[in-house]
Backbone as a chain_set.jsonl record, in Angstrom:
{"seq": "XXXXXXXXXXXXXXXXXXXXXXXXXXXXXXXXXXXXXXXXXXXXXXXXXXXXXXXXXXXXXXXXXXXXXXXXXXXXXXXXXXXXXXXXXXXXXXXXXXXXXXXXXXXXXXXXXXXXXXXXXXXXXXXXXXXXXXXXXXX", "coords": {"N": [[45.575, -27.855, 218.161], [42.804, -27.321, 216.468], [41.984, -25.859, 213.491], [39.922, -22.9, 212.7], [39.307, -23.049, 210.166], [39.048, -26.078, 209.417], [37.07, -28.529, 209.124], [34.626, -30.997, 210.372], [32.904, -34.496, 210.499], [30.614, -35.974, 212.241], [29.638, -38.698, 214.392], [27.437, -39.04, 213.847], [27.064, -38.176, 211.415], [26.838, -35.373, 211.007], [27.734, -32.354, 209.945], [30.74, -30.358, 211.327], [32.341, -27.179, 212.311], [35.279, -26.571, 214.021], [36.04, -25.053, 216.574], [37.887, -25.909, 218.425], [39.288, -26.854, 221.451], [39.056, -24.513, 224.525], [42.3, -23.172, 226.585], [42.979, -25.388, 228.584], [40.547, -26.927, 228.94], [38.186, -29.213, 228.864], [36.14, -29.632, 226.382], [35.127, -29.411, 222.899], [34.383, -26.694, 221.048], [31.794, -26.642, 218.742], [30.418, -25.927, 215.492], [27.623, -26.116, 213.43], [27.994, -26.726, 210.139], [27.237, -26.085, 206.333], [27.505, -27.754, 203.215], [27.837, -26.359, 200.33], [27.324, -27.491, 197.003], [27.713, -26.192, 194.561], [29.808, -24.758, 194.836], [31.71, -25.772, 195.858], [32.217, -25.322, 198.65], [32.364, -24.994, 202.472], [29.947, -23.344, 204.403], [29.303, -21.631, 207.606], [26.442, -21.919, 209.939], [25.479, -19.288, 211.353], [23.422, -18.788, 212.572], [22.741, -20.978, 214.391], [22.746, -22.926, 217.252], [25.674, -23.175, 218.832], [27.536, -26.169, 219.562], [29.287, -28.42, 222.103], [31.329, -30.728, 222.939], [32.787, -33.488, 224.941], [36.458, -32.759, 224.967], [37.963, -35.768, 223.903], [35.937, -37.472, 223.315], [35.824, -36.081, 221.274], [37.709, -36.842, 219.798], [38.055, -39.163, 219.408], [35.852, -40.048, 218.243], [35.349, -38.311, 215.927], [35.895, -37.021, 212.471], [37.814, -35.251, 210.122], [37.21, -33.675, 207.378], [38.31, -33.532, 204.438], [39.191, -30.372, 202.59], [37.896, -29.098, 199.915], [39.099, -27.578, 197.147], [38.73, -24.286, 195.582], [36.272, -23.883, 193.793], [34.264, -22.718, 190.918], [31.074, -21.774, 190.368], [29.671, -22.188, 187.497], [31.597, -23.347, 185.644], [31.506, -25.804, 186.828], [28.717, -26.608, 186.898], [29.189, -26.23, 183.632], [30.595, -28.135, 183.306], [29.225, -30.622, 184.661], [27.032, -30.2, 182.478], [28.554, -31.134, 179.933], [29.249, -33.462, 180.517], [27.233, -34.89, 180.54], [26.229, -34.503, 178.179], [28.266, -36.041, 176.526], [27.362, -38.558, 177.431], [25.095, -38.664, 176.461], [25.773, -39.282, 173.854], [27.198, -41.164, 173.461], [25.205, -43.0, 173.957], [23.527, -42.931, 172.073], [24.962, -43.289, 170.216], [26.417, -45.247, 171.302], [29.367, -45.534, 171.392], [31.88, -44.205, 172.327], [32.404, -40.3, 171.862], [34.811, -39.907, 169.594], [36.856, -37.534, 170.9], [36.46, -38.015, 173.334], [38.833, -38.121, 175.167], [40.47, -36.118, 175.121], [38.197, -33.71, 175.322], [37.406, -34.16, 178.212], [40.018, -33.278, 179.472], [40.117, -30.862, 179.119], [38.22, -29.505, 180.269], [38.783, -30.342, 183.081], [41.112, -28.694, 183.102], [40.046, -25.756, 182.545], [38.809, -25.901, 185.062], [40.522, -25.925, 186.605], [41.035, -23.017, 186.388], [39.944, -20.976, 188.677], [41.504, -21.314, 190.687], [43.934, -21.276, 190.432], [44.14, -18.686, 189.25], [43.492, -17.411, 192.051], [45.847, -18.31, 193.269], [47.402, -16.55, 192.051], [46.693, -13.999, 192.379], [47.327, -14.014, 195.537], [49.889, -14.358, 195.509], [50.383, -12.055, 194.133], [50.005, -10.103, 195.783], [51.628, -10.55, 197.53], [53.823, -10.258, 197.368], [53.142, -7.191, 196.385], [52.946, -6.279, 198.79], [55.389, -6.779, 200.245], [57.292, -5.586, 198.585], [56.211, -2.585, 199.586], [56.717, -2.772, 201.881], [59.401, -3.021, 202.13], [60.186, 0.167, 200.386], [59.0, 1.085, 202.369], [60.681, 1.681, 204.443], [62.871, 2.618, 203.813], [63.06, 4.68, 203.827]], "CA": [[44.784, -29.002, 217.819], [42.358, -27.237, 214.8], [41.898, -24.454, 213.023], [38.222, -22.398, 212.578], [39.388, -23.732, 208.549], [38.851, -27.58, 209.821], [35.13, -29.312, 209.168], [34.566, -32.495, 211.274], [32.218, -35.163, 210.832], [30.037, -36.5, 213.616], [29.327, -39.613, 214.051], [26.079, -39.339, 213.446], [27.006, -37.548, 209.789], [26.676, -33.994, 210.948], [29.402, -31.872, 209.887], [31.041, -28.928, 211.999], [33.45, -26.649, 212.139], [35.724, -26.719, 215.405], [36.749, -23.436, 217.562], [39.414, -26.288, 219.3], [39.071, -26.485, 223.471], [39.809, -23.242, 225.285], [43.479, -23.668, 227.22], [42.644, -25.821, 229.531], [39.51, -26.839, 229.052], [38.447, -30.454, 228.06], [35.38, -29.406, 225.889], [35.396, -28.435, 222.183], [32.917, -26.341, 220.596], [31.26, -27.24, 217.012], [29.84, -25.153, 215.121], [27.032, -26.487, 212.392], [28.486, -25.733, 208.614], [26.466, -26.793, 205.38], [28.157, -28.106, 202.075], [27.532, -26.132, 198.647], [27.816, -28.35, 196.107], [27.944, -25.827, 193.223], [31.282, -24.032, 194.933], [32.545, -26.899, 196.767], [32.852, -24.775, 200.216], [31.151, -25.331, 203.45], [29.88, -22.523, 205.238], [28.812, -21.556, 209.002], [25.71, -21.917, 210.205], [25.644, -18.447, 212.084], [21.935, -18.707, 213.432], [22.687, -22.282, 214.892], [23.631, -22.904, 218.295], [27.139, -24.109, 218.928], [27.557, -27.657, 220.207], [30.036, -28.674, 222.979], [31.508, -32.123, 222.734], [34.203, -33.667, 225.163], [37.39, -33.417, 223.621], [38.402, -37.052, 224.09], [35.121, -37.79, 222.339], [35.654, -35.199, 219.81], [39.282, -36.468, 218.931], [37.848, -40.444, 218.882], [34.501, -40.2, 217.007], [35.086, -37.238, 214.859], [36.74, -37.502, 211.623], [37.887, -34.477, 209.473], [36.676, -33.957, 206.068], [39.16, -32.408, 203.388], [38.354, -29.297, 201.621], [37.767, -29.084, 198.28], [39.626, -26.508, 196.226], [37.87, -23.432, 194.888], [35.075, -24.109, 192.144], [33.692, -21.787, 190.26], [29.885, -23.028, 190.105], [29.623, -21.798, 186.331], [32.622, -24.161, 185.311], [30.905, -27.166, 187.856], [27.138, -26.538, 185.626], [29.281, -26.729, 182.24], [31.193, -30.086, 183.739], [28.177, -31.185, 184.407], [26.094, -30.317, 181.057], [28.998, -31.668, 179.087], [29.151, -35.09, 180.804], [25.521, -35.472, 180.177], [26.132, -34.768, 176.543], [29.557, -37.261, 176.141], [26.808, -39.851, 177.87], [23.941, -39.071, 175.664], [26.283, -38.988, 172.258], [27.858, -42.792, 173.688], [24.173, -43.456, 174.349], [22.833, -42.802, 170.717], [25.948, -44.377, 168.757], [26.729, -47.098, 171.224], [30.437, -45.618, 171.278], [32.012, -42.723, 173.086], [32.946, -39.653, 170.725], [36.592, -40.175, 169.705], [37.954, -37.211, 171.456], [35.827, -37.299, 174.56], [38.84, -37.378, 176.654], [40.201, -34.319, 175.289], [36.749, -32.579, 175.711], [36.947, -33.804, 179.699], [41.304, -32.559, 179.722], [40.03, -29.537, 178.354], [37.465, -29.411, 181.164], [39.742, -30.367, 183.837], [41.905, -27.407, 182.893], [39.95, -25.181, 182.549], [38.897, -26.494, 186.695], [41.829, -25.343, 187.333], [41.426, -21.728, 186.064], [39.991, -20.293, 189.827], [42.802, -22.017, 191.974], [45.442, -20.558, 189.35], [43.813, -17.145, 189.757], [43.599, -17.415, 193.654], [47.4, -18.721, 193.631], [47.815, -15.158, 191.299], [46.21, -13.087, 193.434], [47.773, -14.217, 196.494], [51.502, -13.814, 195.109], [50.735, -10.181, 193.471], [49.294, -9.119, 197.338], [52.621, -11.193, 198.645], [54.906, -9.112, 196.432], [53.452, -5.781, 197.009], [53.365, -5.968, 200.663], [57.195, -7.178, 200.475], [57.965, -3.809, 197.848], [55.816, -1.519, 200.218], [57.423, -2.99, 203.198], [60.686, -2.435, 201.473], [60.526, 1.301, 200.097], [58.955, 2.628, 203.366], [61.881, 0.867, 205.696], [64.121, 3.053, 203.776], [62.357, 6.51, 204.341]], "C": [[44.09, -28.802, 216.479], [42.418, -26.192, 214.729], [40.271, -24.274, 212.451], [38.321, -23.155, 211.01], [38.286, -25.332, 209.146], [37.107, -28.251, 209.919], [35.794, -30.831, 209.408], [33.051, -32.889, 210.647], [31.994, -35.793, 211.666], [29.449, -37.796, 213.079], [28.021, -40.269, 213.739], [25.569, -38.719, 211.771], [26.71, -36.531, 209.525], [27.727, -33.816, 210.745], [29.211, -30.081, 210.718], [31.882, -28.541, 211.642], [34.132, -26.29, 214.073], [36.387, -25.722, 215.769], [37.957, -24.535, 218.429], [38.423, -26.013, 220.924], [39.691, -25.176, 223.782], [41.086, -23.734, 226.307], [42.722, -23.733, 228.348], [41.377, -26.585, 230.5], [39.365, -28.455, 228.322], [36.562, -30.145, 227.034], [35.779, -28.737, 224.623], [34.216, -27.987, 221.946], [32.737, -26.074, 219.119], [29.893, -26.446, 216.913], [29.15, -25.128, 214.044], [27.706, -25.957, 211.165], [27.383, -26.738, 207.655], [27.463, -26.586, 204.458], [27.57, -26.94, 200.765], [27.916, -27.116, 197.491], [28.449, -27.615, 194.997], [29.44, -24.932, 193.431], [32.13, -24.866, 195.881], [33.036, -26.367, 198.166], [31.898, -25.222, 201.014], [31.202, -24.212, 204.5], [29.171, -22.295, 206.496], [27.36, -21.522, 209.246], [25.278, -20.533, 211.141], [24.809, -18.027, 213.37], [21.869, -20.078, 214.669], [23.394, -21.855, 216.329], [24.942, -23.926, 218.338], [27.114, -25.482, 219.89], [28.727, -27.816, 220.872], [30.208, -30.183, 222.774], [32.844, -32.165, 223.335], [35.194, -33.825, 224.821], [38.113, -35.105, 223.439], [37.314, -37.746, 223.695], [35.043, -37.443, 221.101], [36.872, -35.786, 219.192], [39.066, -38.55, 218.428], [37.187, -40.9, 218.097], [34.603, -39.085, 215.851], [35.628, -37.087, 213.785], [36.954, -36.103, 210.742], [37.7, -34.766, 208.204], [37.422, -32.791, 205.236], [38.351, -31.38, 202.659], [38.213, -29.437, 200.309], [38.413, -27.874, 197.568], [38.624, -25.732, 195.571], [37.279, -23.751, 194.117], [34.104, -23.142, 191.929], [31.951, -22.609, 189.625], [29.687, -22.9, 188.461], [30.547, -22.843, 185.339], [31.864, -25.514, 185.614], [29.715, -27.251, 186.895], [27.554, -26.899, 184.212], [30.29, -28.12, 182.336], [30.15, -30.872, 183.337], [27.243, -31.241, 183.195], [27.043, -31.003, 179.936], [29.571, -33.027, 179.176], [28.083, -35.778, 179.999], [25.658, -35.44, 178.177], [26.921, -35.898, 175.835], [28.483, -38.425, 176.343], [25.673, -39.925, 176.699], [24.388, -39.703, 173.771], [26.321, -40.686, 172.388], [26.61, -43.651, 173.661], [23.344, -44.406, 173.077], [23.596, -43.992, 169.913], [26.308, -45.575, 169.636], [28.342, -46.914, 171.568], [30.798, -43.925, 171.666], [32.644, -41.301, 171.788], [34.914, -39.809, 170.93], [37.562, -39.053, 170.323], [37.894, -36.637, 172.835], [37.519, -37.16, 175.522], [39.841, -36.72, 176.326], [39.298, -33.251, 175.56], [37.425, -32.378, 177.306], [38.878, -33.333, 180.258], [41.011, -31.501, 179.506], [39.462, -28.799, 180.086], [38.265, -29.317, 182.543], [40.839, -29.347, 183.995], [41.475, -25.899, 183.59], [39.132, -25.1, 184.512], [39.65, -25.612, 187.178], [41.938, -23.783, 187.29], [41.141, -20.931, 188.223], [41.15, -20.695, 190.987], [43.886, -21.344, 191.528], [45.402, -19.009, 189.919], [44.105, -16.626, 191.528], [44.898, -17.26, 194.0], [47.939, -17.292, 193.239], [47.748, -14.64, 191.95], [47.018, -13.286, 194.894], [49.685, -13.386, 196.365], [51.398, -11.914, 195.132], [50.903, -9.8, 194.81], [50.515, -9.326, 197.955], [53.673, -9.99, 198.287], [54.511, -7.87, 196.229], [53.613, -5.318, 198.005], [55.098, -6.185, 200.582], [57.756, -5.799, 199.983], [57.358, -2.795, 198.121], [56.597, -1.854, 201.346], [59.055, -2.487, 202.759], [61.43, -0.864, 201.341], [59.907, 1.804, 201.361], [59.456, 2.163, 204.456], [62.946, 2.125, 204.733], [63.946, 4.8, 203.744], [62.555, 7.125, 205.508]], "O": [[44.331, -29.518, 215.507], [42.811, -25.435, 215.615], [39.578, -25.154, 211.941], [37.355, -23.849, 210.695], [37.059, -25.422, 209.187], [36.299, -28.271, 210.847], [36.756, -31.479, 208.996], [32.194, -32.056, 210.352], [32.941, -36.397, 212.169], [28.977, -38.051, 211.971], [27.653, -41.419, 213.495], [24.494, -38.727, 211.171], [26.341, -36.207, 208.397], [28.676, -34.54, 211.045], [28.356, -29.195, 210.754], [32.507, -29.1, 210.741], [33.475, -25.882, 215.031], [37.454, -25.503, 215.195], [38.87, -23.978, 219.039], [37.445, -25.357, 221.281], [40.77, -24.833, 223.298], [40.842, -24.791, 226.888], [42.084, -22.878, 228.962], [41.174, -26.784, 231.698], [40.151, -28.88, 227.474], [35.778, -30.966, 227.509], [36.523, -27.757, 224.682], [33.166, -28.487, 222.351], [33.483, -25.364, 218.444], [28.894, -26.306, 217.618], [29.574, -24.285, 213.254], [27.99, -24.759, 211.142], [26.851, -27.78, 208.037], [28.242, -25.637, 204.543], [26.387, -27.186, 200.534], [29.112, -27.339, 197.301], [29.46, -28.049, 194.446], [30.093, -24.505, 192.479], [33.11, -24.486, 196.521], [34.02, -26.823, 198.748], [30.838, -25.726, 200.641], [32.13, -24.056, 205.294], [28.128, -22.947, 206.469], [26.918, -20.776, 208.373], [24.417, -20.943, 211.919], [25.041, -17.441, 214.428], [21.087, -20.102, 215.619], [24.194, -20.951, 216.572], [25.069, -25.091, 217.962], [26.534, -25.492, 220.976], [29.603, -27.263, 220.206], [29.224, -30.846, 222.445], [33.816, -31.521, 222.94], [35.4, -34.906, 224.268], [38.91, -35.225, 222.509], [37.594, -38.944, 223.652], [34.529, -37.999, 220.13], [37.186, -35.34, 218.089], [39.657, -39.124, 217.513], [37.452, -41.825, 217.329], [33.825, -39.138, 214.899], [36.696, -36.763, 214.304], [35.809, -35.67, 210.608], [37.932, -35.894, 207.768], [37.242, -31.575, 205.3], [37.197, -31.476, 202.242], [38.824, -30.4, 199.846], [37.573, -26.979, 197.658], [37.691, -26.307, 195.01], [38.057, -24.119, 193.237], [33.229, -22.828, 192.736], [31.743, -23.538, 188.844], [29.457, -24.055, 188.104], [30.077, -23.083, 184.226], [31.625, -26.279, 184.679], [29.835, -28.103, 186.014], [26.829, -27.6, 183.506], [30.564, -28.903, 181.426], [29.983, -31.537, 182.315], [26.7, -32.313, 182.927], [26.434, -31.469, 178.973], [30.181, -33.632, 178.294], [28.033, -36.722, 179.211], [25.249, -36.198, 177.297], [26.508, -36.554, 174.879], [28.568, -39.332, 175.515], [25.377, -40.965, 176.112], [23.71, -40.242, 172.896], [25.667, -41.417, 171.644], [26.719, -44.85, 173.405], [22.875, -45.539, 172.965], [23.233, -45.008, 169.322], [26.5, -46.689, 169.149], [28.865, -47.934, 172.017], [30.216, -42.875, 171.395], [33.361, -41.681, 170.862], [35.764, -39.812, 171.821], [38.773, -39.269, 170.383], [38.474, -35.718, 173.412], [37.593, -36.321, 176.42], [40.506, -36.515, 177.342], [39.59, -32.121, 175.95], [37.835, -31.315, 177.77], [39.007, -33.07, 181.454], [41.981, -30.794, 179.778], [40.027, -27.968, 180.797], [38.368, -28.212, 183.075], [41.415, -29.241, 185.079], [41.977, -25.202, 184.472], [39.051, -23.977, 185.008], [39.451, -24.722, 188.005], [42.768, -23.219, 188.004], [42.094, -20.498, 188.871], [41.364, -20.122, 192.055], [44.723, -20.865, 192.293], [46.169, -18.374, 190.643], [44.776, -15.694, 191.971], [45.279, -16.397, 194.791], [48.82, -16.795, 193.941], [48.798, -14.474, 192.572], [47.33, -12.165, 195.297], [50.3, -12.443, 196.861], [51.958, -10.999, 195.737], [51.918, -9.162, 195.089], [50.796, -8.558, 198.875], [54.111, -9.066, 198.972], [55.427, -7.142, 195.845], [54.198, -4.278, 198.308], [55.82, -5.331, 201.097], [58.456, -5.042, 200.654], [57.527, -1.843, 197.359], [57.248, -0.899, 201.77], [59.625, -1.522, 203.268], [62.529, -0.529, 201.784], [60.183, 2.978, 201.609], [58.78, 2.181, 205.484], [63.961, 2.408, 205.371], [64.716, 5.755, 203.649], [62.076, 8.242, 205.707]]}, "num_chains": 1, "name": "protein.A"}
C-alpha cells in the first residue's frame, strides 16, 4: 500500500508519514513529519505520538503529497536573493533587466547541481558494489 518514504495529508492539513496497516489489520499508523522549506524535505517527528487512522478512512480522506527533489538551502537563499534583486532592478527602471531569464536558467541549473551529484553518487556506489561483487565471485 505505502512506503515509510510516503507523506499524507489529513484532512484537517496535518501531514504524516504512513508505516501502512500491519497484515491484516484495518488500522494505519501516521506518524507527524514537518516540512523544511530551506531543503525541501519533510522530516519525522520522533518525540510525537503516532496516530492510528482506519484504513478505509486513511485511503478516502488522505491525500499524498509529492516530494520535492533535493535542495541545497544555500542555492534556495541565492534563488531567493536574486529574485528579489531581478524585482527590485524591474522595480526602479519600470522594465525587467534584458537578460533576466538567463540569470533565472542559470539559476535553475545550477538547482540542479545536488540531484546531479546524488544521481553521481548513487551510480559510483552502484558500480563498485557490481566490480566488488564481481572480483570476489571469482576468488
Amino acid at each position: 500500500m505505502t512506503s515509510a518514504s510516503d507523506v499524507w495529508r489529513s484532512p484537517e492539513g496535518e501531514h504524516f508519514r504512513s508505516w501502512g496497516p500491519e497484515y491484516g489489520s484495518s488500522v494505519v499508523t501516521l506518524r507527524p513529519v514537518a516540512y523544511d522549506p530551506d531543503t525541501g524535505q519533510w522530516s519525522t517527528d520522533r518525540n510525537a505520538v503516532p496516530v492510528e487512522v482506519d484504513a478505509t478512512v486513511f485511503e478516502e480522506t488522505y491525500v499524498q503529497v509529492l516530494l520535492e527533489r533535493l535542495r541545497d538551502p544555500r542555492i534556495t537563499r541565492l534563488t531567493g536573493l536574486v529574485h528579489e534583486l531581478l524585482a527590485d532592478y524591474e522595480r526602479s527602471t519600470g522594465l525587467p533587466p534584458a537578460d533576466a531569464d538567463a540569470i533565472r536558467a542559470a539559476l535553475d541549473a545550477v538547482a540542479e547541481i545536488p540531484e546531479e551529484a546524488r544521481q553521481r553518487r548513487h551510480a559510483a556506489a552502484s558500480s563498485a558494489a557490481r566490480q566488488g561483487f564481481h572480483r570476489g565471485r571469482g576468488r
